[in-house]
C-alpha positions in Angstrom: -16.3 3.1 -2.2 -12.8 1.4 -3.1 -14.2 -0.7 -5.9 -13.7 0.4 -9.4 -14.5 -0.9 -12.8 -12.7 -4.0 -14.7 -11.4 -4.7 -11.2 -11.6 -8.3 -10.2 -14.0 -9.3 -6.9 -15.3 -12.5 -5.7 -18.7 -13.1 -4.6 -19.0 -13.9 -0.9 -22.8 -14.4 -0.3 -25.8 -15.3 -2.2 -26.4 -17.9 -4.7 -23.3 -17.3 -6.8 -21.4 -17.6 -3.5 -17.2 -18.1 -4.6 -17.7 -16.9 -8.3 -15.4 -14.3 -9.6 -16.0 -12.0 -12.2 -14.9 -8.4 -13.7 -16.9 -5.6 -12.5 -19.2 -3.9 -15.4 -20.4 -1.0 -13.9 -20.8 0.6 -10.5 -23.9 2.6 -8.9 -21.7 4.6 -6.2 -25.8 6.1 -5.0 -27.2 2.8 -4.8 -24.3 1.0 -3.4 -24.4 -1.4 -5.9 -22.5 -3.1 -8.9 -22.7 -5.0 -11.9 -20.4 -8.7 -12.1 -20.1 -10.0 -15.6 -21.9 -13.3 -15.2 -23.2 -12.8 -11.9 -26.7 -12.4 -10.4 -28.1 -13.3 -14.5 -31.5 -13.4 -14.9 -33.7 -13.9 -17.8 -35.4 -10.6 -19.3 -38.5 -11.3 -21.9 -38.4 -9.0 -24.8 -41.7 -8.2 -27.1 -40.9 -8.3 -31.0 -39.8 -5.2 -32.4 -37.9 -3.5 -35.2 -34.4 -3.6 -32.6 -34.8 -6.9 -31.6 -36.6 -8.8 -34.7 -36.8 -12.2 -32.8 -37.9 -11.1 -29.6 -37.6 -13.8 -27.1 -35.8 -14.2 -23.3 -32.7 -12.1 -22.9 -30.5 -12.6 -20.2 -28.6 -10.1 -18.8 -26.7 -9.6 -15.1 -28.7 -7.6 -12.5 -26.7 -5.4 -9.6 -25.7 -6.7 -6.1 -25.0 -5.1 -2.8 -21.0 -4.1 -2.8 -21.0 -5.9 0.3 -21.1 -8.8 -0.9 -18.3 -9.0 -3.4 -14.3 -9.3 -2.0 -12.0 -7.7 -4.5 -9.3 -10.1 -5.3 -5.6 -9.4 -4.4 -3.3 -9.1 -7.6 -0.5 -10.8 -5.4 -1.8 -13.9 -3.5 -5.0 -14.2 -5.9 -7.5 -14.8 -3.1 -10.2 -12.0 -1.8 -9.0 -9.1 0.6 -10.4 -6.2 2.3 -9.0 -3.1 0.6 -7.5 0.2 2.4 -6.4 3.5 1.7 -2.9 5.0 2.5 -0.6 8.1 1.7 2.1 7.8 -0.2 5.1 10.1 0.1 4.7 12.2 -2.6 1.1 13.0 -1.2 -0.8 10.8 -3.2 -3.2 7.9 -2.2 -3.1 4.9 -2.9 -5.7 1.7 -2.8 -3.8 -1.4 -1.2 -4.6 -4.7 -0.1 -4.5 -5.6 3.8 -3.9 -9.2 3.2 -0.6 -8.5 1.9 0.3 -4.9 1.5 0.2 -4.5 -2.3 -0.3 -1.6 -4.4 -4.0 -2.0 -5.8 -3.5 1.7 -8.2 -3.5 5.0 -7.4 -6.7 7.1 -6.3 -6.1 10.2 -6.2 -2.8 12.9 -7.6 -0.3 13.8 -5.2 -1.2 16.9 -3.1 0.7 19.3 -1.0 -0.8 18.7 2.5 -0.4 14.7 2.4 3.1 14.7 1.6 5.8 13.5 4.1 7.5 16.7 5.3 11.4 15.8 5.2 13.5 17.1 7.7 
């Protein structure tokens, strides 16, 4: 799962269809995520000490990962999102519509380094 938290995606399917958003949280079990103002819907709330009004609530509800793009940092439009090595051994998220960087994943390690010789 190559989607993280505060990354930026774009919605691709359902009834928010094109709408961008930050991600909030991710369910890596479920395969599902949280959009900040995506997927809202209304939650009713009984009076209580917390809440003194009571009243509807509305609050964002998770979607499939698959249906979010993440959006490329370079060209600003939605991408697929891959995995390579890096020299040093470490790996690296990156986006296939135009090759940039997207962060690091994971340290550098011994066995994924380029041997030089």
């Amino acid at each position: 799962m190559l989607i993280k938290v505060d990354d930026q995606v774009e919605v691709i399917c359902g009834d928010d269809n094109g709408v961008r958003g930050r991600v909030l949280a991710v369910h890596r079990s479920e395969g599902t995520l949280i959009v900040e103002g995506v997927n809202r819907v209304y939650k009713h709330v009984r009076r209580s000490q917390k809440n003194p009004q009571g009243g509807r609530l509305s609050k964002e509800m998770p979607i499939k990962i698959s249906n979010v793009m993440l959006i490329c940092p370079q060209t600003n439009k939605p991408t697929r999102v891959g995995v390579r090595y890096l020299a040093d051994g470490s790996k690296e998220r990156y986006s296939k519509r135009s090759g940039a960087s997207m962060g690091q994943v994971a340290p550098p390690r011994a066995a994924y380094a380029k041997k030089s010789t």
